[in-house]
matplotlib code that plots the C-alpha trace (Angstrom):
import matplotlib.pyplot as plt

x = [13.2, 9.3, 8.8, 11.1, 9.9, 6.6, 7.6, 9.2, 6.0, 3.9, 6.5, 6.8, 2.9, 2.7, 5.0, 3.3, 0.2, 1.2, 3.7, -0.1, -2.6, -0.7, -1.4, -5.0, -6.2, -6.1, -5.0, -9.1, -10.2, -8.3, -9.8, -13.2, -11.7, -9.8, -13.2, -14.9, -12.6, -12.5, -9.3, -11.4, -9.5, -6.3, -6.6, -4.6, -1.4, -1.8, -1.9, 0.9, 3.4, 3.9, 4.4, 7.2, 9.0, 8.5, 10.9, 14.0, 13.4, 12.7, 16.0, 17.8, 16.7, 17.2, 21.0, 21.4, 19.9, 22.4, 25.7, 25.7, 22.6, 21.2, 17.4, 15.5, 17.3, 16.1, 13.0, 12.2, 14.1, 12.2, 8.1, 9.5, 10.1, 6.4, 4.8, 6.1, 5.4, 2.0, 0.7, 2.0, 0.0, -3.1, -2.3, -2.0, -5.7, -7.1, -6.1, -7.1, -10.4, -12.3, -9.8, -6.9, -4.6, -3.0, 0.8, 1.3, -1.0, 0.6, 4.2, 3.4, 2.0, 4.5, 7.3, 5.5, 4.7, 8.3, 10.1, 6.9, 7.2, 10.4, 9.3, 6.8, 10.2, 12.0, 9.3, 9.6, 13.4, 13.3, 10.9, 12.3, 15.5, 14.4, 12.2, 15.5, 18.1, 15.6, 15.9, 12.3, 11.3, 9.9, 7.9, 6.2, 6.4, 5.7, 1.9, 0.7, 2.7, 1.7, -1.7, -1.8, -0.8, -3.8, -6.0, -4.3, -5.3, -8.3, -9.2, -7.9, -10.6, -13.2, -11.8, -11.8, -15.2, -17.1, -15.2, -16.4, -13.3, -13.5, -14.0, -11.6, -8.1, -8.2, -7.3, -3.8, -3.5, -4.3, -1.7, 0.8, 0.4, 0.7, 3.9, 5.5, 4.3, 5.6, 9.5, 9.5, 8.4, 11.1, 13.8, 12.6, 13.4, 16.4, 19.7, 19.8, 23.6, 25.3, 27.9, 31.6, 33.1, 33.0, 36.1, 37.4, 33.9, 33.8, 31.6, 28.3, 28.6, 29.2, 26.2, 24.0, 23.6, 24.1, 20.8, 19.6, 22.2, 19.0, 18.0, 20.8, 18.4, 16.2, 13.6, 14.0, 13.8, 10.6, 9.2, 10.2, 8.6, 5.6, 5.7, 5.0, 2.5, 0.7, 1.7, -0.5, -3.3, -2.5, -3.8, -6.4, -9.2, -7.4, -7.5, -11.2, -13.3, -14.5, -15.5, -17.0, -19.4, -20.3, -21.0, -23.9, -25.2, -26.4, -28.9, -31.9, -32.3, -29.1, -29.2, -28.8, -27.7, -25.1, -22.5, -23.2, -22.9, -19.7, -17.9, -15.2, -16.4, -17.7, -14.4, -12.8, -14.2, -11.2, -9.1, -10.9, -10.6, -6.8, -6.5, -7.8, -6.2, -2.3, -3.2, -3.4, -0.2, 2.1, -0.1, -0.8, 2.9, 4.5, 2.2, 1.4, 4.5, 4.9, 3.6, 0.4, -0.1, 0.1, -1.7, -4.6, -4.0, -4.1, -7.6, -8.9, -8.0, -10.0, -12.7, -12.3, -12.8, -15.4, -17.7, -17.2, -18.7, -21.5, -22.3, -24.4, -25.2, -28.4, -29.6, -26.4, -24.5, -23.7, -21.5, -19.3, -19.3, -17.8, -15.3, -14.1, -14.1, -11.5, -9.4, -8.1, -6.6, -5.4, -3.5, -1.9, -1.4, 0.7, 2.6, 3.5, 4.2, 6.3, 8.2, 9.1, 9.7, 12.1, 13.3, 14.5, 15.7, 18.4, 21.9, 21.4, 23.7, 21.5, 17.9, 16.6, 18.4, 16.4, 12.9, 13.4, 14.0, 10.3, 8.6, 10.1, 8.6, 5.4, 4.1, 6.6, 6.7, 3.8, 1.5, 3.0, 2.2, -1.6, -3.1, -1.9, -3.8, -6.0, -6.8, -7.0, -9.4, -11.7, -11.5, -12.1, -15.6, -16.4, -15.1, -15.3, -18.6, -19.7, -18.5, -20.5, -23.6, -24.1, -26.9, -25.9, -26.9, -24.6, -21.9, -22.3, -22.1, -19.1, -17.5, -18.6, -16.9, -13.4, -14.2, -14.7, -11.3, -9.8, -11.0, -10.0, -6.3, -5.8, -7.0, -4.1, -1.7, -2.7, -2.8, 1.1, 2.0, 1.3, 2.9, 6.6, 6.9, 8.7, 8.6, 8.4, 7.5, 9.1, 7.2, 10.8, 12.5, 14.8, 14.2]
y = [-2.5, -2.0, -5.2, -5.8, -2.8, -3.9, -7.2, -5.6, -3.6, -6.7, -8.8, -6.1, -5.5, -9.0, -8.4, -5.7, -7.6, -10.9, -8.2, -6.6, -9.4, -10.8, -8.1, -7.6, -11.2, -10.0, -6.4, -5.5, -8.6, -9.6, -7.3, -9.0, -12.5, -11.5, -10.3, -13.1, -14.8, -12.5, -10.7, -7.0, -5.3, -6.7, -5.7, -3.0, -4.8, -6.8, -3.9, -1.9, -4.8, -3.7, -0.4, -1.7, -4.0, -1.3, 1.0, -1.2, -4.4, -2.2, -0.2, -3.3, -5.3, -2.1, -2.1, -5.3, -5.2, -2.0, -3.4, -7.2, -9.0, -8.3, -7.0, -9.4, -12.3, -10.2, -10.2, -13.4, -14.1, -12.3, -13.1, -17.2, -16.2, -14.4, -17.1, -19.9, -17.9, -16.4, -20.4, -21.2, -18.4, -19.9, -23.8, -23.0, -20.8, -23.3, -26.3, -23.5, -22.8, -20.2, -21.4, -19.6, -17.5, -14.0, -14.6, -17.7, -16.3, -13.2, -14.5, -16.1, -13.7, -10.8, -12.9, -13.2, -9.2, -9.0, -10.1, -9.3, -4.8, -4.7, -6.5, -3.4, -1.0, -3.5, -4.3, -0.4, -0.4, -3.6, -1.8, 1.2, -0.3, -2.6, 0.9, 3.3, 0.4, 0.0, 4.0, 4.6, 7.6, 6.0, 8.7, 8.4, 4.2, 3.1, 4.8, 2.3, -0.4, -0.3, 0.5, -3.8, -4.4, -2.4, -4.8, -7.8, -6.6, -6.3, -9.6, -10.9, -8.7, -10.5, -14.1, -13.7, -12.6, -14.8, -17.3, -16.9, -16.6, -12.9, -14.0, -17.5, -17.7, -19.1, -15.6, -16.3, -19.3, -17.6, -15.0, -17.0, -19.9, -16.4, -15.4, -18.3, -18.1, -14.3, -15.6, -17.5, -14.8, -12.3, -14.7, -14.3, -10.2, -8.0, -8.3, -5.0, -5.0, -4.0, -1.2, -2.9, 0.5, 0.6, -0.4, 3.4, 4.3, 4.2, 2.0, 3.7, 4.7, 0.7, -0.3, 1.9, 3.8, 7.1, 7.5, 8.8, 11.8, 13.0, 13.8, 16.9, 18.6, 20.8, 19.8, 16.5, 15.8, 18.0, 16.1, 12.5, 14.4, 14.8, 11.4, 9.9, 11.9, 10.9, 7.7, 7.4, 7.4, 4.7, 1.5, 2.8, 1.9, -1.1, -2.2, -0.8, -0.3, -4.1, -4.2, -0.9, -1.8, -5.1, -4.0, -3.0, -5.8, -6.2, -2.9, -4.3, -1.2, -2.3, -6.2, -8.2, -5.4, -5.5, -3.7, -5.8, -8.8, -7.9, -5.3, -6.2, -5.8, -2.4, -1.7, -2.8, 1.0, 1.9, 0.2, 0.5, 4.3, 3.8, 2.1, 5.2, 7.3, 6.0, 7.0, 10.6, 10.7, 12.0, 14.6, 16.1, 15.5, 16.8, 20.3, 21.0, 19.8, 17.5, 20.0, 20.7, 17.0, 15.9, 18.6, 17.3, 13.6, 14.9, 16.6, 13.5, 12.0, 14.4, 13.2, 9.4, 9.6, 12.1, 10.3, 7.2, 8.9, 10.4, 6.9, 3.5, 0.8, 1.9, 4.9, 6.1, 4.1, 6.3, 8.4, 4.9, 5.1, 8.2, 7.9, 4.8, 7.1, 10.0, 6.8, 6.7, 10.1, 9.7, 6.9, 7.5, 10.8, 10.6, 7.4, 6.6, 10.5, 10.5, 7.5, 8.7, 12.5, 10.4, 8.7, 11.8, 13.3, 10.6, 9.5, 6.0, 4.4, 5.0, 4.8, 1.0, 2.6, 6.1, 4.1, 1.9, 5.2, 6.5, 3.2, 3.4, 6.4, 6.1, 2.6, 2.0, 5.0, 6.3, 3.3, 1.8, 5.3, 6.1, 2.5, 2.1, 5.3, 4.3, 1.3, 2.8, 5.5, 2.8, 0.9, 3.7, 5.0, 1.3, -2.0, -0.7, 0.4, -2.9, -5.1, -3.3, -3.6, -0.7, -1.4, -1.6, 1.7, 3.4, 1.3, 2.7, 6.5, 5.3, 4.4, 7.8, 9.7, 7.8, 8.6, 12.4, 12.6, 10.7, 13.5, 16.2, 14.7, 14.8, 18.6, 19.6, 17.9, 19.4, 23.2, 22.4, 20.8, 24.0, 26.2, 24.5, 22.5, 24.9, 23.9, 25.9, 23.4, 24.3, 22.3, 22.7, 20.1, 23.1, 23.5]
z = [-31.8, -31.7, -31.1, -27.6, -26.4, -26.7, -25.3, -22.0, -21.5, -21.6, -19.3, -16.6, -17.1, -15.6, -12.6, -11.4, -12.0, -10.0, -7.6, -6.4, -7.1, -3.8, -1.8, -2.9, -1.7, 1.9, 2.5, 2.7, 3.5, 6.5, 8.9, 8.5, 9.2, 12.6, 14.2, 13.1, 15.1, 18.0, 17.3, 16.9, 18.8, 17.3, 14.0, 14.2, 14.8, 11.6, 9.5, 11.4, 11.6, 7.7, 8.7, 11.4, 8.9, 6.2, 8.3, 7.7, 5.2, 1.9, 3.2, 3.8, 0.4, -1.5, -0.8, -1.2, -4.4, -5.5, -3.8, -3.6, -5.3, -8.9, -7.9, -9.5, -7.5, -4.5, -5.3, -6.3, -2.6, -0.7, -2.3, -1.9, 2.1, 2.4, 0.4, 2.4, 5.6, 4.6, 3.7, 7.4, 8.5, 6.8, 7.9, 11.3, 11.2, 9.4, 12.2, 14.9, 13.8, 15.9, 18.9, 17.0, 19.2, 18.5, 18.9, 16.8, 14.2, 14.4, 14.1, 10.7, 9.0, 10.6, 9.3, 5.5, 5.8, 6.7, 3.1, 1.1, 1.8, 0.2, -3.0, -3.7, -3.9, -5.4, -8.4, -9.4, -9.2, -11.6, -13.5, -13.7, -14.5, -17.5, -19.0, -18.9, -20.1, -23.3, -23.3, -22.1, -20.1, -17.1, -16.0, -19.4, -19.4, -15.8, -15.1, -17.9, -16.6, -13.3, -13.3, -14.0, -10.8, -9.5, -12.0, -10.4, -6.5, -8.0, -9.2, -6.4, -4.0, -6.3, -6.3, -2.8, -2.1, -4.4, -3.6, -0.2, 1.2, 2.8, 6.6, 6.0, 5.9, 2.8, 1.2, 2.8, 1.3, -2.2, -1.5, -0.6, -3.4, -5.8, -4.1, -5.2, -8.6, -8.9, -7.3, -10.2, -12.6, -11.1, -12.3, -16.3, -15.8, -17.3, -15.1, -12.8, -13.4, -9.8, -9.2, -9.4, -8.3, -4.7, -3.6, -2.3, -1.2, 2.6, 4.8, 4.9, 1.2, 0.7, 2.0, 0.4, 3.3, 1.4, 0.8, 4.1, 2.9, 1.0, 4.5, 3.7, 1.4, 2.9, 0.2, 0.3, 3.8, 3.8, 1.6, 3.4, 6.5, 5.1, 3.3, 6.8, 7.9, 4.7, 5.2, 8.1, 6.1, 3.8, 6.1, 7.7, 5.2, 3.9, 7.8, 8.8, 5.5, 5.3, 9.2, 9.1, 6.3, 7.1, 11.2, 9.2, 9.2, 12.7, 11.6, 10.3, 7.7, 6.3, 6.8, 3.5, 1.0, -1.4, 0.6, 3.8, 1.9, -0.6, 1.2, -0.6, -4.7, -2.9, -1.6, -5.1, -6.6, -4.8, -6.6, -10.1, -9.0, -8.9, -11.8, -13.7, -11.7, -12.2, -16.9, -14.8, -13.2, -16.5, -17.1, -13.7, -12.7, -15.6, -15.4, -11.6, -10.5, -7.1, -4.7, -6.1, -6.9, -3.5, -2.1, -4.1, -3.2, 0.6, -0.1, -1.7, 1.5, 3.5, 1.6, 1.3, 5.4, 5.4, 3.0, 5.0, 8.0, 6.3, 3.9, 4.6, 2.7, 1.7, 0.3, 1.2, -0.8, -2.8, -0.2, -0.3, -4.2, -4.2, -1.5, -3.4, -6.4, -4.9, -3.4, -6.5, -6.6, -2.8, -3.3, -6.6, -6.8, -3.9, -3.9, -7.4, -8.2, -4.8, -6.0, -9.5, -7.6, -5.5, -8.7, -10.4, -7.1, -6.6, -8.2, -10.5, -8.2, -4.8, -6.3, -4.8, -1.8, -2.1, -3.3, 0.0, 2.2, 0.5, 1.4, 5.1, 5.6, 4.3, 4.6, 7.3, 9.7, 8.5, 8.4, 11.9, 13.9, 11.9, 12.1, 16.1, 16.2, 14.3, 16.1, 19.2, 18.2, 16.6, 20.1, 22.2, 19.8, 18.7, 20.0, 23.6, 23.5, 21.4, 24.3, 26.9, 25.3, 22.8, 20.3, 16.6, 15.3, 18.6, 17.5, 13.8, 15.1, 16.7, 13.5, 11.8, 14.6, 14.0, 10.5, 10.7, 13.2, 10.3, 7.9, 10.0, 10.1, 7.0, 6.3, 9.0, 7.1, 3.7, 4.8, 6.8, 3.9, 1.9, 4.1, 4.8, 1.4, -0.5, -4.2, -7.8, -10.6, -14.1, -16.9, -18.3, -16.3, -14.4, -11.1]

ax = plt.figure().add_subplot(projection="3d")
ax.plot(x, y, z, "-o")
ax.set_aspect("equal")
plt.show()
């Protein structure tokens, strides 16, 4: 019995390894490559067309996978889709060279983002499902688990970067190719069995639709409320971090140093942050209890932003270091705890449903309204002036000002989240 438990933790450690390694060769890369090839101002709309297809795909897939399809099979489905799509994406930038063109491009890789959001939901609800059939406490089982699939969008920052690939779109190419390979890889996992007793359940409760009814809980919707507004901050360093750091560059002070030149191994502190972070999660979550969890993810966003503003690649380096450090914390303490809150919050039979309705609202609400924002902050302090002439060092106060109304964001959201959040943690379990 030892022995297949051990063997499910190692086969689901490599899900969520390949499930994230796909994500990590261009979610903080990409940025970098669309202003190289003029598309600065566009940026934006790469990184928010998740957060539109995030509102209704994980949804969609997640009741599919509960009423009609065993989840694995959706899974693999949906990461063969956004390979094939994302390796269009890359063959057509490739043939287009610096002559590439925004809607073509854009189509491609909307349509790959488009099946590839609702595989993150759907890798925990396999995940989750496989830990509690072997009767495994998947509050206790997952953290481990998943904190792989951090390592594998790590490795995949690095292969990118010193493979030279950070300003190509050759890290499509990579991430689509490992798409492919993960479809496969989702058909080796345990059966998610699907719910045969539906035949008196009416039309809405048939399609899964039943989770919005978590909307009916005061706490619950609170806590989906605030799920988007968090969720605004998820993309905006993913979408702005490499460009940021490598504009210094044009600064002679800063031409040439590490960070200029591998903005993304810099950025990848983030992610080795996270990976530490996730070993955290049991503890915090079982003692403090949701609320206070997330109110110290929201604070570590306050200052992930804030040290970006005050940072540089030289002897303020360090500034980065440490906002990469409290990433960690931001990140995980908010979106894996909120996804295994959600997961003991919910009814077995609506939980892929419930897990989509989380990922709508955070990396699809969420992510779409903060990174238009976003981008139209960074336009207004940055890309604006850059294109009428302003010198390199008044283009890099432009950035720390987007920065600092980043940080200032996020405090407002902490303090309303304390106030309206209503929550008592019982270490117990009652509530």
């Amino acid at each position: 019995m030892k022995n297949k438990t051990t063997e499910l933790k190692l086969r689901l450690t490599a899900l969520n390894f390949l499930e994230f390694a796909v994500w990590g060769a261009y979610l903080t890369s990409m940025g970098t490559y669309l202003a190289s090839v003029g598309l600065a101002s566009n940026i934006g709309w790469f990184y928010s067309v998740q957060g539109i297809v995030s509102i209704f795909m994980p949804a969609l897939m997640g009741i599919v996978a509960d009423r009609w399809i065993e989840g694995q099979r959706v899974l693999s489905g949906c990461h063969v889709l956004a390979g094939l799509f994302m390796i269009g994406a890359s063959f057509y930038a490739y043939q287009a060279g610096d002559e590439v063109s925004f809607a073509p491009l854009f189509m491609l890789y909307s349509l790959s983002v488009a099946f590839f959001m609702p595989t993150i939901a759907l890798n925990y609800s396999v995940a989750y499902a496989a830990l509690e059939g072997a009767g495994l406490d998947s509050v206790k089982a997952f953290p481990p688990i998943r904190v792989w699939g951090t390592v594998g969008f790590i490795v995949m920052m690095w292969v990118v970067d010193l493979c030279g690939l950070q300003a190509t779109p050759g890290q499509w190419m990579v991430s689509g190719l490992l798409s492919l390979v993960m479809a496969t890889y989702s058909l080796t996992m345990p059966r998610m069995r699907i719910k045969k007793d539906a035949v008196k359940k009416s039309f809405a409760e048939a399609l899964g639709l039943n989770a919005f009814k978590l909307f009916l809980n005061p706490r619950m919707a609170m806590f989906f409320i605030f799920a988007m507004l968090l969720g605004v901050c998820l993309q905006i360093t993913n979408g702005f971090a490499n460009p940021f750091i490598t504009s210094f560059g044009d600064v002679q002070e800063y031409a040439g140093t590490f960070g200029v030149e591998h903005a993304n191994i810099l950025i990848s502190l983030s992610q080795i942050s996270e990976t530490l972070c996730i070993l955290l999660i049991p503890f915090f979550l079982s003692r403090l209890g949701i609320k206070k969890v997330v109110l110290i993810a929201l604070g570590a966003w306050v200052l992930r932003f804030g040290l970006f503003g005050l940072g540089n690649p030289g002897d303020g380096v360090w500034l980065f270091v440490l906002s990469m450090i409290v990433y960690g914390v931001a990140f995980d303490f908010f979106n894996i705890s909120g996804s295994l809150f959600v997961n003991q919050e919910t009814d077995q039979s609506m939980r892929s449903s419930a897990q989509g309705l989380f990922m709508m609202m955070t990396n699809g609400l969420g992510a779409f309204i903060g990174t238009i924002i976003a981008q139209m902050i960074i336009n207004n302090y940055v890309y604006h002036p850059q294109a009428a002439g302003a010198t390199p060092t008044e283009v890099i106060g432009g950035w720390q000002t987007c920065w600092y109304i980043f940080a200032a964001y996020a405090l407002v959201v902490a303090v309303l989240f304390a106030i309206f959040f209503k929550y008592k943690h019982n270490p117990n379990g009652n509530k």
